[in-house]
C-alpha positions in Angstrom: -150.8 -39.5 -117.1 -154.2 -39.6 -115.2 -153.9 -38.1 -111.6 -156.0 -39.0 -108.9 -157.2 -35.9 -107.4 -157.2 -35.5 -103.5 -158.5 -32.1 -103.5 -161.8 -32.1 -106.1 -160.1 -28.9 -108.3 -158.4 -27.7 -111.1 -158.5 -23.9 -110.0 -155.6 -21.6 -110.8 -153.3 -21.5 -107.7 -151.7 -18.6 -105.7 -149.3 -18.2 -102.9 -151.4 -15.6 -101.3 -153.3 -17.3 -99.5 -150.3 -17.4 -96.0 -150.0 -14.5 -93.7 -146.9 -13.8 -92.9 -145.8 -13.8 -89.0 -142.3 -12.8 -89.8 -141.1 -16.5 -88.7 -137.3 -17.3 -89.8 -138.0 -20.5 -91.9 -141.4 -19.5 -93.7 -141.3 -18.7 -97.9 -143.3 -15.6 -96.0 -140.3 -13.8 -93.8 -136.9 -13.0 -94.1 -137.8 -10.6 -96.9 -136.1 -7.2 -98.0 -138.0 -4.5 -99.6 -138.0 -6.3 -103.3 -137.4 -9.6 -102.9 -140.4 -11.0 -103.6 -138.6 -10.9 -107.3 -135.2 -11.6 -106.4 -135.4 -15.3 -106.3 -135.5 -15.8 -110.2 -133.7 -12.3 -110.5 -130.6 -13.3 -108.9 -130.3 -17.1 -110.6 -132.1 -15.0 -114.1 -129.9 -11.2 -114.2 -131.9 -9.7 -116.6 -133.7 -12.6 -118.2 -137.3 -11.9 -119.0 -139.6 -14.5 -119.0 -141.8 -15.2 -122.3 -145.0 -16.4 -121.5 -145.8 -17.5 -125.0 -142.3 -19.6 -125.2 -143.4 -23.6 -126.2 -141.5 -25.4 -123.8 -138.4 -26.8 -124.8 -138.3 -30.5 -126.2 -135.4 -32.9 -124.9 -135.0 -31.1 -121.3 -133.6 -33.1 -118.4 -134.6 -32.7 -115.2 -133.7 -34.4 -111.8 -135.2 -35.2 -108.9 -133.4 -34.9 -106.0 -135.5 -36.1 -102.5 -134.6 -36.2 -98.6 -133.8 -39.8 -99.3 -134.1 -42.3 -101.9 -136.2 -44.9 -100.3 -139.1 -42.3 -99.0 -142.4 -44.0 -100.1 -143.8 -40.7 -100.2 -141.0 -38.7 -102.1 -140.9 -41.8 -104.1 -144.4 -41.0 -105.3 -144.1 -37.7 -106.2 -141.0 -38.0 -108.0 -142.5 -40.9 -110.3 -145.2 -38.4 -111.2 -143.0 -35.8 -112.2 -141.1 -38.1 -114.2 -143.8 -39.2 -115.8 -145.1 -35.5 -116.6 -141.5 -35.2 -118.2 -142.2 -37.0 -120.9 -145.6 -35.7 -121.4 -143.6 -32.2 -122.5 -140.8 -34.4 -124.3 -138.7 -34.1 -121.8 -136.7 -37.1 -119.5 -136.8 -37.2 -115.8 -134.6 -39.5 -113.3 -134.6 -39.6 -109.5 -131.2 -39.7 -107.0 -130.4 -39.0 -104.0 -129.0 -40.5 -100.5 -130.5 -43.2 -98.2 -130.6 -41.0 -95.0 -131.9 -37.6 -94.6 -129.0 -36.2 -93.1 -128.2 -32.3 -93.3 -125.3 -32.5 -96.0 -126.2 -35.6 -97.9 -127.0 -34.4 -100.9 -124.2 -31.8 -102.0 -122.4 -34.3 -103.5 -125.5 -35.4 -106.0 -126.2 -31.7 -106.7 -122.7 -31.2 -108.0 -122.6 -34.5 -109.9 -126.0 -33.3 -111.4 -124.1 -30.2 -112.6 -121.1 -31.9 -114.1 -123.8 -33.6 -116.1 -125.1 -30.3 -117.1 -128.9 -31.1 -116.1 -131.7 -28.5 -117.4 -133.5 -28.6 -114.1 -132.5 -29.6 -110.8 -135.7 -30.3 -108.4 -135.0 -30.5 -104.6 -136.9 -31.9 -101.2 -134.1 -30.1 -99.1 -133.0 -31.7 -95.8 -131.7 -28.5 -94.2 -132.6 -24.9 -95.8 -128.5 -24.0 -95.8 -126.4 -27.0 -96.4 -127.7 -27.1 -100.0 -127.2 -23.6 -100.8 -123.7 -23.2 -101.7 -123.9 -26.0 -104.7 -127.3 -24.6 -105.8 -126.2 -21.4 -106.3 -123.3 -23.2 -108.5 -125.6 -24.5 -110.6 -127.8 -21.6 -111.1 -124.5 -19.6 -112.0 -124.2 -22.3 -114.9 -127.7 -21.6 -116.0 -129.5 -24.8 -114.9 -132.6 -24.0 -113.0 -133.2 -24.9 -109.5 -136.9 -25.8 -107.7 -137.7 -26.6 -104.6 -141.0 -28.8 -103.8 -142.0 -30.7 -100.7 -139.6 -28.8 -98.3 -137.9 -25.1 -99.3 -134.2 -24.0 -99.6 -133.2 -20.6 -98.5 -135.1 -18.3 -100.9 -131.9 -17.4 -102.8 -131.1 -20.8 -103.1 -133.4 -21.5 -106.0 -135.7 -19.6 -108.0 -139.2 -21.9 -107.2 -140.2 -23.0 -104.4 -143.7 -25.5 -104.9 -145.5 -26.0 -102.3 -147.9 -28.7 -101.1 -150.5 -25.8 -99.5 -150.1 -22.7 -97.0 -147.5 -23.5 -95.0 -149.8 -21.7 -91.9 -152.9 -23.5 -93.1 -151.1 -26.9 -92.8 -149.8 -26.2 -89.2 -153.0 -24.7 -87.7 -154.9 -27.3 -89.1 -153.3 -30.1 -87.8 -153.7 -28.9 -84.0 -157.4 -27.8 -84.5 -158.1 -31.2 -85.6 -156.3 -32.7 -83.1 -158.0 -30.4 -80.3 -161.3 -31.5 -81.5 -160.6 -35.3 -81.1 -159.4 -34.6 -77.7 -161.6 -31.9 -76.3 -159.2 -29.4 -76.3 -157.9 -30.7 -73.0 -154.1 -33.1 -72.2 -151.1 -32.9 -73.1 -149.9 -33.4 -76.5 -146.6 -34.3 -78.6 -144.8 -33.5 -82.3 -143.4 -36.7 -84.0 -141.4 -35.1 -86.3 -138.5 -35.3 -89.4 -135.1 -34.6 -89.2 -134.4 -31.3 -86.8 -133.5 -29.2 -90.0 -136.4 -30.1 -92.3 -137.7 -26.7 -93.6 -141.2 -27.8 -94.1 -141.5 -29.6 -90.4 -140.0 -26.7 -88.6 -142.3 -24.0 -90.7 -145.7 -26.0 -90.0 -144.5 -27.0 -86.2 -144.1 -22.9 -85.8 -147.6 -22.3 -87.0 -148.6 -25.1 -84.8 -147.2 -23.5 -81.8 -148.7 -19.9 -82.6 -151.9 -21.3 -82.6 -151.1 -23.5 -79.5 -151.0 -19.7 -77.6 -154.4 -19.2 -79.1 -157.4 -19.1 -75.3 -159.1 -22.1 -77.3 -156.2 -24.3 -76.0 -155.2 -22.9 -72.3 -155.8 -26.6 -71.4 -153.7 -28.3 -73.7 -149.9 -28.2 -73.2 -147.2 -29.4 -75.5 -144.5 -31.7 -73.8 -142.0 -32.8 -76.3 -141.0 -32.2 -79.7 -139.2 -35.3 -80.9 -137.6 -36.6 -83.9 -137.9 -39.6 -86.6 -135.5 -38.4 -89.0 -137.6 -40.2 -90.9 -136.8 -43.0 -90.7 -139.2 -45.9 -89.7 -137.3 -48.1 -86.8 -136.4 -44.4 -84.9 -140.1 -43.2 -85.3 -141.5 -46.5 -83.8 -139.2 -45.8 -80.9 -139.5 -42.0 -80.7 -143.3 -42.9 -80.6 -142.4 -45.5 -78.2 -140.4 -43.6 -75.7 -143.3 -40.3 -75.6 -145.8 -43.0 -74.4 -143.2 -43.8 -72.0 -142.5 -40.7 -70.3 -145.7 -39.3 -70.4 -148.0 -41.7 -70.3 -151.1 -39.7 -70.0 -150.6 -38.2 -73.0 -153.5 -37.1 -74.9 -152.2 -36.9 -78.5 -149.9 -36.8 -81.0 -149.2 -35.3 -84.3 -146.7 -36.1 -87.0 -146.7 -33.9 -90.0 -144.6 -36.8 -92.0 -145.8 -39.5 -93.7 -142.8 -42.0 -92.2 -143.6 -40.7 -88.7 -147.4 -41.2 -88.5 -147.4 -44.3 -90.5 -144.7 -46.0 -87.6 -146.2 -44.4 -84.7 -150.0 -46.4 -86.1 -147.9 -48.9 -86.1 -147.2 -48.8 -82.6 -150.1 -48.0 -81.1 -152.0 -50.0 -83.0 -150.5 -53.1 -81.1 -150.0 -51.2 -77.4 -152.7 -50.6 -74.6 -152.9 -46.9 -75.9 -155.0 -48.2 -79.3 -157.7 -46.1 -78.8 -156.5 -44.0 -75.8 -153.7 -41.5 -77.6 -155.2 -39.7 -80.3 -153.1 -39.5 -83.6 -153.2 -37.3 -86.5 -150.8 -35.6 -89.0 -150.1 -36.1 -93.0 -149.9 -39.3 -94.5 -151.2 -41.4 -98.0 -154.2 -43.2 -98.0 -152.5 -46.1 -99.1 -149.9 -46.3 -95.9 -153.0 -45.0 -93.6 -155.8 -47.6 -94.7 -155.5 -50.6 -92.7 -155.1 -48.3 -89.4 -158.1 -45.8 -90.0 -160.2 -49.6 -90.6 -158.9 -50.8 -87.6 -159.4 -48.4 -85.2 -155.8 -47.0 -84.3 -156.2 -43.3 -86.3 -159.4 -41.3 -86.7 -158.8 -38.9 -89.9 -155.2 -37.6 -90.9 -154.6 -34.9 -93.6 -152.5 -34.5 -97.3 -152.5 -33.1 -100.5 -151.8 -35.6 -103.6 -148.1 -35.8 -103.7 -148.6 -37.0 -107.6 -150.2 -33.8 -108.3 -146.9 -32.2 -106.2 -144.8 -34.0 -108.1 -146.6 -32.9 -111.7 -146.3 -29.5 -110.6 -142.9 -29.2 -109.6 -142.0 -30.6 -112.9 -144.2 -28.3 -115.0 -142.7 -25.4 -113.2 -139.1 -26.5 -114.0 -139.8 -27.3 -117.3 -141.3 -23.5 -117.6 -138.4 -21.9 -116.0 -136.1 -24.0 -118.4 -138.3 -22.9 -121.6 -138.5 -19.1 -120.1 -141.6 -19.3 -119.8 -141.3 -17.8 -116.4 -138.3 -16.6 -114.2 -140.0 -17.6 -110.9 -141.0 -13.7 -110.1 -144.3 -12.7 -108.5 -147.3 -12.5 -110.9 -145.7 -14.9 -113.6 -148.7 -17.7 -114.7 -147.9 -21.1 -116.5 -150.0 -24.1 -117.3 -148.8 -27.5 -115.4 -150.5 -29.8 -118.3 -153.9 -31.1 -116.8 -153.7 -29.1 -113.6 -154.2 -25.8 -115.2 -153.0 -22.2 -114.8 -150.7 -21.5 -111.6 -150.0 -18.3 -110.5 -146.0 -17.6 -108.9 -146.9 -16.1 -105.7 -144.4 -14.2 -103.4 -140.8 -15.4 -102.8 -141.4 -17.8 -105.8 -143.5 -20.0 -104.2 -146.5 -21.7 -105.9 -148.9 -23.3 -103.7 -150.8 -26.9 -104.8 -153.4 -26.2 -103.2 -155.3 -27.5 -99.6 -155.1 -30.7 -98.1 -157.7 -33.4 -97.4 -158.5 -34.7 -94.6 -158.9 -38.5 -95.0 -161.1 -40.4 -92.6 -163.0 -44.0 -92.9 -165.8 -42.0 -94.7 -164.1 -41.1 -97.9 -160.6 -43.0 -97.5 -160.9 -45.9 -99.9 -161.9 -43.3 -102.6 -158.0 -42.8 -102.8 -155.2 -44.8 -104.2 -151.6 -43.0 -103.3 
């Protein structure tokens, strides 16, 4: 499987790289005095992980994302599927059509009764998930979270796409630039219980407080779901009660993609300033035309490639998903199980009309 990579590297990975600000949703807070091990520890017991253990042939792993008709998810899960069967292993994606809270309990507990090695989950809402999760680690098959976290006891990985505080910093300095530091400013957002919205929107406010943006205020966090009609209107109805808005970010690919949309064919084309995370693909025709400026991701095949390597690992024992463990994700190299069990991908790119058509995702 060739992988197109956003981010020009191949360098061994850590989940240093955050600093924690004790934040209630972050792989960074919430921790006791040792459980930066107790993610694999409590799903493992005593298990020890054997880093010279070939992984195993014939594993099954599933992919389980917010939704099943997410082009984005839809992505990465195709790329860990395919890395499945680099390793001799078979991959398969379900899950529900909305992103609601508790929709996917029912497919994690049909993907224990069908005694999967690896279960592999976007969650909707850090909680709901748990109690199933926990089932399944009980019966021994493994549980990783990519894309957005579970409660740290909930599974014993957690992959993610880069520094949670990098990605939510980032997004308003960028922003800020394009509008002089200066207006009012919105969040287009996921579902209200999305663990990697609500971490990156945190970060984004703590750097909001920052004196470099005393003149820019945020109005209104609002909310997609993701889902594209309700983004176009969300999008829609900010322009409508504030109308000298400055700018808007959406840190989901569904959200930015239908709030282009919008203002690409509204009087605000070129007024309101838009940035966030989305594909290349999705972002093309809007960065040629005018509507968006530049807009950030990381490769979500490369996410999805990871995530699978790292199941496949913990399923082998290669690794029990405690702090310091190293595995090799095929082509991507050596990554490094960072604190809470979180491995990071690496940073994002920033995509503008410069370098976008060197991308196809």
């Amino acid at each position: 499987m060739m992988l197109r990579n956003a981010v020009g590297r191949r360098a061994v990975a850590t989940a240093a790289t955050a600093v924690c600000l004790a934040l209630s949703l972050t792989a960074c807070s919430g921790t006791t005095k040792d459980s930066a091990g107790e993610s694999g520890a409590k799903a493992t017991g005593s298990a020890k992980a054997d880093p010279d253990a070939p992984l195993k042939k014939g594993l099954k792993l599933a992919f389980l994302p917010k939704q099943i008709n997410n082009p984005y998810e839809k992505i990465l899960d195709e790329a860990g599927i395919a890395a499945a069967k680099e390793y001799g292993g078979t991959g398969k994606e379900v899950g529900p059509s909305d992103a609601n809270a508790s929709s996917q309990v029912s497919y994690i507990n049909t993907l224990i009764q069908q005694r999967q090695d690896a279960i592999l989950i976007a969650a909707n809402d850090p909680n709901a998930v748990c109690g199933p999760l926990k089932q399944a680690m009980k019966k021994d098959i493994k549980v990783v979270a990519y894309d957005s976290d579970t409660a740290k006891d909930c599974r014993q990985l957690f992959i993610n796409q880069a520094g949670s505080e990098q990605i939510g910093r980032s997004l308003v300095q960028h922003l800020a630039e394009q509008i002089g530091h200066k207006g009012k400013i919105a969040i287009l957002s996921a579902t209200q219980n999305a663990t990697n919205q609500n971490t990156w929107i945190e970060y984004m406010k703590e750097e909001l407080k920052l004196p470099a943006y005393k003149d820019m205020e945020l109005v209104k966090v609002a909310y997609g779901d993701d889902a594209d009609q309700k983004s176009f209107q969300q999008t829609q109805g900010l322009l409508q009660a504030y109308p000298d808005l400055k700018g808007i970010i959406s840190p989901t690919t569904v959200g930015i993609a239908a709030a282009a949309r919008y203002l690409g064919d509204s009087s605000y084309k070129g007024k309101v300033v838009l940035n966030g995370l989305g594909t290349p693909n999705q972002m093309r025709a809007y960065v040629k035309n005018g509507t968006v400026e530049q807009f950030s991701l990381w490769n979500p095949e490369e996410l999805g490639y990871l995530a699978s390597y790292a199941a496949a690992a913990l399923a082998s024992g290669q690794i029990t998903g405690a702090e310091g463990e190293t595995f090799t994700a095929g082509e991507l190299g050596e990554y490094t199980v960072g604190k809470d069990g979180e491995v990071i991908l690496g940073e994002p790119t920033v995509f503008d009309a410069k370098n976008i058509d060197r991308f196809d995702f």
